[in-house]
N, C-alpha and C positions, 0 to 999 in steps of 0.2 A: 866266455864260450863254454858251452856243454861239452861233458869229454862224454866221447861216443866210442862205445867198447866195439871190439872186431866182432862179439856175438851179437849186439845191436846190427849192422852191417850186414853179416849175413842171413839173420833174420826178415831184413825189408829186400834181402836181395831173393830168400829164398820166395818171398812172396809176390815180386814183383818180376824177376828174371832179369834185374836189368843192372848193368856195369856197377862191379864195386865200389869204381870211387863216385861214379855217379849216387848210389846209395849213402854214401857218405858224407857228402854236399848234402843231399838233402837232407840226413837226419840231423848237418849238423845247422841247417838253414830254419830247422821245425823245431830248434834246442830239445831232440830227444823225443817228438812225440815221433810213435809210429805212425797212429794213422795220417796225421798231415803230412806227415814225408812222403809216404803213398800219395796222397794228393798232389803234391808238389812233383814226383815222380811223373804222376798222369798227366800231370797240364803242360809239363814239358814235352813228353813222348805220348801223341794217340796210340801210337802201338800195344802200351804195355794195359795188362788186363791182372790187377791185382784179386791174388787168392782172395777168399773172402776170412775176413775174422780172426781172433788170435785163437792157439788150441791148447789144451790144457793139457799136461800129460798124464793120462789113465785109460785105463783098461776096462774093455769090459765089452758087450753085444746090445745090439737091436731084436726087438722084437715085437710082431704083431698079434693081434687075434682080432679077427673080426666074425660075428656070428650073423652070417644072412639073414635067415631066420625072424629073428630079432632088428634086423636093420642098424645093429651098433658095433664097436670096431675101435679098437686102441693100439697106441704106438708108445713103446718106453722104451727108456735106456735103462740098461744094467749097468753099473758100476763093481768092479773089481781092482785088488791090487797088481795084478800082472799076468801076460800074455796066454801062458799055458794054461789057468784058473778058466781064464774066456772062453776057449775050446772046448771048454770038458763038457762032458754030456750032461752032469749034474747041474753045473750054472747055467745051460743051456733050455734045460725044465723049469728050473727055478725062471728064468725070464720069461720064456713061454706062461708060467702059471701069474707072474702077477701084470703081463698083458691079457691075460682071460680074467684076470680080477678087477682090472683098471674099466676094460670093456662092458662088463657085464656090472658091476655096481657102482661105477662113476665115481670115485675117489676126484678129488682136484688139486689138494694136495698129498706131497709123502708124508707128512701126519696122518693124515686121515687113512691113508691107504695102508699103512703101517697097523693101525689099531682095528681095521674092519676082520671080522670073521671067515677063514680063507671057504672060499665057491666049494670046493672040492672037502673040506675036513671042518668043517664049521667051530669044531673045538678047538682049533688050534689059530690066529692071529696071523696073518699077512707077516706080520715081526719073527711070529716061531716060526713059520716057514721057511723065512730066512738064516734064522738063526742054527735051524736044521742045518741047513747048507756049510753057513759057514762052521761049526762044528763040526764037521767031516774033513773041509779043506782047509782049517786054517788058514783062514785069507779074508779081510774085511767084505764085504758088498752090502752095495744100497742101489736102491731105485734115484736113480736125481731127476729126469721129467718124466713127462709123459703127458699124453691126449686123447681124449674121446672124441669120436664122432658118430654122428647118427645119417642114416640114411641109404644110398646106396655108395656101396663103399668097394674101392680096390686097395691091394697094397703090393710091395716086390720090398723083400730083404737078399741086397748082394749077399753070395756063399760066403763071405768071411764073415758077415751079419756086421760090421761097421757101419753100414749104411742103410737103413729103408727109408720106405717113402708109405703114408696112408695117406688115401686122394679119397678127395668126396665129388660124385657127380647128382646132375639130377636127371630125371629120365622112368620111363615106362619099366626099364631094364635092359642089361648090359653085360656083353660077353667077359666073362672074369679075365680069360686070356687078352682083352682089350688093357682091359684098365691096369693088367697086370704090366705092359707093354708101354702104357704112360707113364705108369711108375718108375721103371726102368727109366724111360727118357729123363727123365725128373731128377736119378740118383745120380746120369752121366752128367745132366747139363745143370744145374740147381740154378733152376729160375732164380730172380729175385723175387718176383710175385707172380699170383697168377694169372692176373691181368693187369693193362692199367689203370684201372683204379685203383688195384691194390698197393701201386709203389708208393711207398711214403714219402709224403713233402721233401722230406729231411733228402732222403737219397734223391727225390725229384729236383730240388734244386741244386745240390753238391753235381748233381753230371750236369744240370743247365750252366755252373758256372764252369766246370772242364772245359764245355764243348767249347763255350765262349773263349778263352782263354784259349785256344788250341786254334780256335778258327780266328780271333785278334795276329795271331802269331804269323799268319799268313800274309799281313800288312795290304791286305785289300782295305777299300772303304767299307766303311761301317755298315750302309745296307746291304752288302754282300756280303761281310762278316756276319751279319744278324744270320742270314740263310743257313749258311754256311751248320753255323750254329744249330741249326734250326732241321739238321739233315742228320749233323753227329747225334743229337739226342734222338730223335726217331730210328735213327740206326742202333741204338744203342738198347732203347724199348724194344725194337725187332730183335735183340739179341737175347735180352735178360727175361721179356716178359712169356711165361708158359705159351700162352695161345697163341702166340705170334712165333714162336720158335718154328724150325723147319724139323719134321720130326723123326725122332733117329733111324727110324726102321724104313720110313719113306721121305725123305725130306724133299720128294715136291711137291708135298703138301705140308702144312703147318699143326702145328695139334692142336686148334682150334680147331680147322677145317676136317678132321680124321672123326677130334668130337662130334660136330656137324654130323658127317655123313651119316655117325650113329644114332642121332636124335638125341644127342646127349650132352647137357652143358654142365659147362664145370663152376665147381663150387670152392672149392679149397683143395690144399693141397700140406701136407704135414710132412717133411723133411729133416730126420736125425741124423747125425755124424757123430757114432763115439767119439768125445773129445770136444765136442766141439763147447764154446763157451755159451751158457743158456743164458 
C-alpha cells in the first residue's frame, strides 16, 4: 500500500472540495497518483468540478501588448522570486517591454527572445534588459512563455496582473470594450476550449468515461444509461466550451451568440495564470 501524506490529502481535497477521508480512499485507491484520484473522486460524486492542473510556486505578472495598427499582439509571463518584486513598477515595465518585444518581432522561444536586439534600445539585448532590472532589485526573473497572435485581437489583464486573457476574433472590426468584456469572461470561467472542436480527444474521452460511470451508477438499463451518458457530456461541453458558455455580463445569451450579434467569430483564445504549469 502507498503511504499517502496528510499534504497529498489536502492537496486533492484543496482541488476537489470534497471530504478528507473521501480524498484519502482515493489517493490511496490511485497508489498516490493525483490526477487519477481526481478521477476516481469524479466518477464517484457528479458534483464535484476539479481545479484544473497542478501550480508551481512563483511569482511574478502577466502582460499584454497588442498594436492595432499592425494587427499583432502577445501575452507573457514574467517570472520573479517573490510577491513584492511583482508589484513594483520596475518589473512591471520590464514585462510590459518584452510583451511589446514578443509582439512586435515574434520570438518563439525564450532563447531567441533573450538574444534579439530590445524595440526600444537596439544596443542593448532582451537579456541586458533584464539584467538591468534585476541589478537594481536583486531578485532572479525570466520570461517562461509567451504567444503571438495576428489579426484582430482583444486582451483583459486582472488588477493584480495574475491572470490575462489574449483572444483572437475574425471579423470587418470590433468594439475593443467588447472583446475586452470576453476576455474577462474567459479569466472568470477558463473554458477548456473554445469550441468543440477544439477539446482534445484525450479530455474528450476521460469525461465520455465519467459521465458513463456516473450514469452506470444509477443502475438503470443500459440504453438509458447510454442517454444518460449522452446528456452529462453535452452538459458538460455547455459548461467548459467558450461559445457555448452563458456569458458573464448577460448570461441569456452565450458568447457565441454575443459574438454573432457582432459579426464576429472567434478564433482562439490564449489564457495565462502565474504559476500555472506550462
Amino acid at each position: 500500500m502507498s503511504i499517502i501524506s496528510a499534504t497529498d490529502v489536502k492537496a486533492l481535497r484543496d482541488r476537489t472540495n470534497a471530504p478528507m477521508m473521501d480524498c484519502k480512499v482515493a489517493l490511496i485507491e490511485a497508489a498516490g497518483d493525483m490526477e487519477k484520484a481526481v478521477d476516481i473522486l469524479r466518477k464517484k460524486n457528479s458534483a464535484i468540478q476539479a481545479k484544473k492542473g497542478d501550480r508551481e510556486t512563483a511569482e511574478g505578472r502577466i502582460a499584454v501588448h497588442i498594436d492595432a495598427a499592425k494587427k499583432v499582439g502577445a501575452i507573457v509571463e514574467m517570472r520573479c522570486e517573490s510577491s513584492p518584486v511583482a508589484k513594483t513598477k520596475e518589473f512591471g515595465e520590464l514585462a510590459n517591454d518584452v510583451a511589446k518585444q514578443v509582439a512586435l518581432k515574434g520570438a518563439t522561444t525564450v532563447d531567441e527572445l533573450l538574444t534579439q536586439p530590445l524595440i526600444d534600445d537596439p544596443k542593448q539585448t532582451v537579456n541586458d534588459r533584464i539584467a538591468h532590472v534585476v541589478g537594481l532589485i536583486r531578485e532572479r526573473m525570466r520570461p517562461t512563455r509567451m504567444t503571438r497572435l495576428t489579426g484582430l485581437l482583444g486582451s483583459y489583464v486582472h488588477h493584480d496582473f495574475q491572470i490575462g486573457v489574449l483572444l483572437q476574433v475574425e471579423g470587418t472590426s470590433a468594439d475593443p470594450a467588447l472583446l475586452s468584456g470576453i476576455c474577462m469572461h474567459i479569466t472568470a470561467k477558463n473554458p477548456v476550449a473554445a469550441r468543440r472542436e477544439d477539446v482534445s480527444q484525450e479530455i474528450l474521452e476521460k469525461e465520455k468515461e465519467i459521465a458513463k460511470t456516473q450514469a452506470a451508477a444509477t443502475g438503470k438499463p443500459a440504453n438509458i444509461v447510454e442517454k444518460i451518458a449522452e446528456g452529462k457530456l453535452k452538459t458538460w461541453l455547455g459548461e467548459n466550451v467558450l461559445v457555448e458558455q452563458p456569458y458573464v455580463r448577460d448570461d441569456s445569451k452565450t458568447v457565441g451568440q454575443i459574438l454573432q450579434g457582432a459579426d464576429l467569430k472567434l478564433v482562439r483564445f490564449v489564457r495565462y495564470k502565474v504559476g500555472e504549469l506550462s
